[in-house]
C-alpha angles and dihedrals in degrees: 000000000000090000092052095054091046092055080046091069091044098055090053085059098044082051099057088050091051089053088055083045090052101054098038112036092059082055098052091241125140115260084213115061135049104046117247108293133184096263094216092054103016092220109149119261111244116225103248080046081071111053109135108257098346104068094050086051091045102052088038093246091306137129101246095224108032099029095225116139121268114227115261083221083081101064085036113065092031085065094042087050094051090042090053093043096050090047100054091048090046090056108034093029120231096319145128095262089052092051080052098054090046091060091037091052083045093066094038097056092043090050087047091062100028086065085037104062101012109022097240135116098200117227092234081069111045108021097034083038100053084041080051092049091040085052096047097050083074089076098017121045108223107243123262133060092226099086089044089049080054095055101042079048082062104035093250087114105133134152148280108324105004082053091056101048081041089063096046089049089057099039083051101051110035097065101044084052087053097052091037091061090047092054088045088054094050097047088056098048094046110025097232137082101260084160119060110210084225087066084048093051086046089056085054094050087052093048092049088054109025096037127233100299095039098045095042080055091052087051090051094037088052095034083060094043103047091048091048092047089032109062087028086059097047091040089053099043090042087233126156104268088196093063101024102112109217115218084233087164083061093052087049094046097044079049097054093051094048088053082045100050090044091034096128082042101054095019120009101241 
């Protein structure tokens, strides 16, 4: 429990990071310099103005020099951030599978919002996060018997490590060939993009973690989703459901931490 609330603490830290993440790299900025400044006013945050979850109670959710509102997405997704990564230590103990789902959880709730608010899925997420997972399957299996089934099917069947990073390939990149076909299909049936390649590179990420069963639920899970809140959404805001763009990558992102979350209930892992 100690180191759960430890990786609690963390988490609250990692979050405030992901929230600097979340406004700058959409906008092609450096996470890096300046320091983290109010965006109406542009007045550097002190450092006791950046505290996770008590500055923002403390200045009642208000820039302390220009008075605008500070977007509730910043206490957000700091406590969601702390939440996932206690969880994940709390379940795996202090070890290096849990380390792998809470940075896992981390990309997951900073593509969540990027889609959200900007319509992007930033590529230091998806792509530098799948190269992350294919790295750490060298030390962590990804879950699930189905991609090594596939492997032994096609006589790429090996041993310990090479086996693992074999079956993330695989859970990465079947189901982002499998959207990206779709996407192909639709383009040519309709003229038009209805699929983003961002939303493809984020499959990939889910099937590195999750493996190949939990990440191809997560597609569905967030495929049933999307449509459902989609075309509720469009029919109740009257907007052109041929040109509104849907934030797929948040519906994917808010799926994968649902199996996540429900991973030894679906899955037993």
């Amino acid at each position: 429990m100690i180191e759960a609330c430890l990786a609690l603490l963390f988490g609250l830290l990692i979050g405030s990071f992901l929230n600097v993440c979340i406004y700058r790299w959409p906008r092609d900025l450096s996470v890096v310099r300046p320091r983290s400044y109010c965006p109406a006013c542009e007045a550097p945050i002190a450092w006791y103005d950046n505290v996770p979850l008590g500055s923002f109670a403390i200045l009642g959710g208000r820039c302390r020099h220009c008075k605008a509102r500070i977007s509730p997405r910043y206490p957000i997704v700091e406590a969601l951030t702390g939440a996932l990564f206690f969880l994940m230590v709390y379940r795996y103990g202090p070890t290096l599978a849990a380390g792998k789902m809470c940075l896992f959880t981390a990309m997951l709730v900073a593509l969540l919002f990027t889609d959200l608010e900007e319509r992007i899925l930033p590529d230091e997420f998806t792509v530098w996060g799948t190269v992350a997972g294919l790295v750490l399957a060298v030390f962590v299996s990804p879950p699930g018997a189905t991609a090594y089934a596939l492997l032994w099917i096609f006589g790429l069947d090996s041993h310990g490590r090479i086996s693992s990073v074999l079956a993330a390939v695989v859970s990465a990149g079947l189901p982002a060939g499998l959207l990206w076909g779709g996407g192909r299909l639709y383009r040519i049936a309709r003229h038009r993009e209805g699929l983003g390649l961002g939303d493809v590179k984020m499959v990939a990420l889910l099937g590195c973690y999750l493996g190949l069963e939990a990440g191809l639920v997560a597609l569905v899970i967030g495929s049933i989703a999307g449509s459902v809140v989609g075309l509720t959404y469009i029919k109740l805001t009257h907007k052109d459901a041929s040109t509104y763009e849907l934030p797929f990558g948040t519906f994917l992102s808010g799926a994968a931490l649902v199996v996540v979350i429900f991973s030894r209930q679906l899955f037993g892992w």
